[in-house]
C-alpha positions, -999 to +999 in steps of 0.1 A: -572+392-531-542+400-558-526+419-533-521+399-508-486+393-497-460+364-503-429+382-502-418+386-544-404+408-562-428+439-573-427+422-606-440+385-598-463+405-571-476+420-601-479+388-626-495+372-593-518+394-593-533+396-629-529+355-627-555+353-599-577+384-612-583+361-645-585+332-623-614+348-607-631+365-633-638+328-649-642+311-616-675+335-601-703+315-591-730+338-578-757+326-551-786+355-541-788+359-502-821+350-489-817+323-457-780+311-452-765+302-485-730+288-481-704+290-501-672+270-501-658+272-542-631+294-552-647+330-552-676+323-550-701+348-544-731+354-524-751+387-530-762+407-508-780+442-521-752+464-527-726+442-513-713+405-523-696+377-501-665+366-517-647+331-512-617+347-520-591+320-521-562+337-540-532+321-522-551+281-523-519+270-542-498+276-508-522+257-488-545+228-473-577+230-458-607+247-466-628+279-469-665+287-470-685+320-464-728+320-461-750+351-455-771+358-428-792+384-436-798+420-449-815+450-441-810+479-454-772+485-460-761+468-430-757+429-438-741+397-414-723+373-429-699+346-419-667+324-431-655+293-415-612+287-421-595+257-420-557+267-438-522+253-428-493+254-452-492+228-479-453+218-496-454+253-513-462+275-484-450+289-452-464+306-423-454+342-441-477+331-468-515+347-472-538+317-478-569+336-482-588+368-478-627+360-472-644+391-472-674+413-482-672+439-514-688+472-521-678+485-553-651+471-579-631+439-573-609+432-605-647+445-622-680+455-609-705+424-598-733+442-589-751+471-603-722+501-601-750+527-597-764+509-563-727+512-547-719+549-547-684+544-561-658+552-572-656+589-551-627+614-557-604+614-525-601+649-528-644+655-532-646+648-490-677+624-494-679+614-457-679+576-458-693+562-425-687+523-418-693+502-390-685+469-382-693+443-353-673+405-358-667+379-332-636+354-337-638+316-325-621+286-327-580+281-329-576+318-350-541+306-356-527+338-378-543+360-390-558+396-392-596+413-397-590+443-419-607+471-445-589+469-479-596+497-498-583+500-536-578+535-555-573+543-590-559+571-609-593+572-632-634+568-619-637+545-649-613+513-636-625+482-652-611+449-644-580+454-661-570+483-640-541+476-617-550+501-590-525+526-579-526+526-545-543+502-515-549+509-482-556+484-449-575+495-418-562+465-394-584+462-363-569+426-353-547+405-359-536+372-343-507+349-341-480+382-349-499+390-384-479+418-398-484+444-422-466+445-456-434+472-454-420+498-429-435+517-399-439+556-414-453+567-383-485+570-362-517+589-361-551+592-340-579+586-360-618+585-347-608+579-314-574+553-316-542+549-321-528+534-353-493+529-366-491+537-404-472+514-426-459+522-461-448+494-490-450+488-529-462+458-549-465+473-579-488+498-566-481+512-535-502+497-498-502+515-468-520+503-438-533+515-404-528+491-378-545+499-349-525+496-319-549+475-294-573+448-312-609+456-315-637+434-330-662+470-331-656+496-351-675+527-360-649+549-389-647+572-415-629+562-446-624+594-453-605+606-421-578+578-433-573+586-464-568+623-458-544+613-431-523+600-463-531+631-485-519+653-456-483+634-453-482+633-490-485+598-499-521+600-514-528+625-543-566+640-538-571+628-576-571+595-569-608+573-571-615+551-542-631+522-564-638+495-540-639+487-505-633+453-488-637+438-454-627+405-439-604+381-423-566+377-442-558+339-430-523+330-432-530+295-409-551+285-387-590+269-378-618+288-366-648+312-378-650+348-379-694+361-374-697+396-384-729+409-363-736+440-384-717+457-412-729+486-430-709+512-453-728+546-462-712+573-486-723+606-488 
């Protein structure tokens, strides 16, 4: 959401950022899951037990076209869901411009949305809590730009509220389309759980680093916590830090299509 990435300045990334945070805090409309319920407002919401489904159309301002996501169903933590894209640059954007992040939440998003004691966050980086996710998606259509990513958001403190500004952010990229890039420089690369990834490393106020992976998947079994110890290893990550919230979807810069996720499921502990 906030994050995501028209090039500024660290200081208008910043303003951006709070802008849209307060833009979605008043915006929420929340549907319960139960049969499909689609969704095509800006951020709204669709609950699903521990998780929600946010519409997240932070960069709309840059853009035409339109956004919905739906629910398919639940059972026990794993969940399918869905979001259908239609973006292409307006008179304010270009093609370097993120239109939109539709994407599932487990844990705090600019606040908490669901019960905080159902999510198991936040968790010390440095406490090891293994923190098992998998996820199965399909792509369709005219993908146009884009990538399918984790976004994971860290705090100095295990009592963020939505004020917070987060200290650091980390992506875990397993596509991307049409020459979507990561924000910053290449730092270097690593195997984790089985691939490759090149690690990239840039501020916005708060620093992101991101792990591309090096050949495009649209399965993944990981461990959150081999990536961010990858970081704590080369320094860039402090073991104090709270990992707060965990996101997963589909960062549209243009393009028409639909992205299906299959199964999802994040289990901590």
């Amino acid at each position: 959401m906030q994050h995501r990435r028209p090039r500024l300045s660290k200081k208008a990334n910043a303003l951006a950022a709070a802008s849209v945070a307060l833009t979605a805090l008043a915006g929420v409309t929340v549907a319960q899951a139960g049969g499909t319920s689609k969704r095509c407002g800006a951020f709204d919401t669709v609950t699903l037990g521990k998780y929600y489904v946010n519409n997240n159309l932070w960069g709309q301002d840059k853009a035409t076209g339109s956004q919905c996501v739906w629910d398919d169903s639940r059972s026990g933590s794993a969940i399918s869901w869905g979001t259908s894209i239609s973006r292409a640059n307006n008179g304010k954007g270009a093609d370097a411009d993120v239109k939109s992040y539709a994407s599932t939440v487990l844990g705090r998003h600019w606040g908490w949305k669901v019960d905080k004691a159902t999510t198991g966050l936040p968790i010390r980086v440095g406490d090891r809590k293994p923190v098992k996710t998998s996820w199965d998606f399909s792509l369709s259509g005219n993908p146009g730009t884009l990538d399918v990513a984790y976004d994971l958001w860290l705090h100095a403190k295990n009592t963020a509220g939505w004020a917070d500004q987060p200290t650091d952010e980390i992506m875990i990229r397993l596509d991307r389309q049409g020459g979507a890039g990561p924000l910053g420089t290449k730092y270097g690369s690593v195997s984790l759980d089985g691939t490759m990834w090149d690690i990239y490393q840039g501020n916005i106020g708060w620093n992101v680093y991101s792990f591309v992976r090096t050949a495009n998947t649209t399965k993944a079994t990981l461990n959150i916590d081999d990536f961010t110890q990858a970081l704590v290893r080369r320094k860039l990550l402090s073991n104090d830090k709270y990992l707060s919230g965990i996101e997963s979807g589909t960062e549209v810069l243009k393009g028409s299509g639909r992205l299906d996720t299959k199964t999802y499921s994040v289990d901590i502990g």
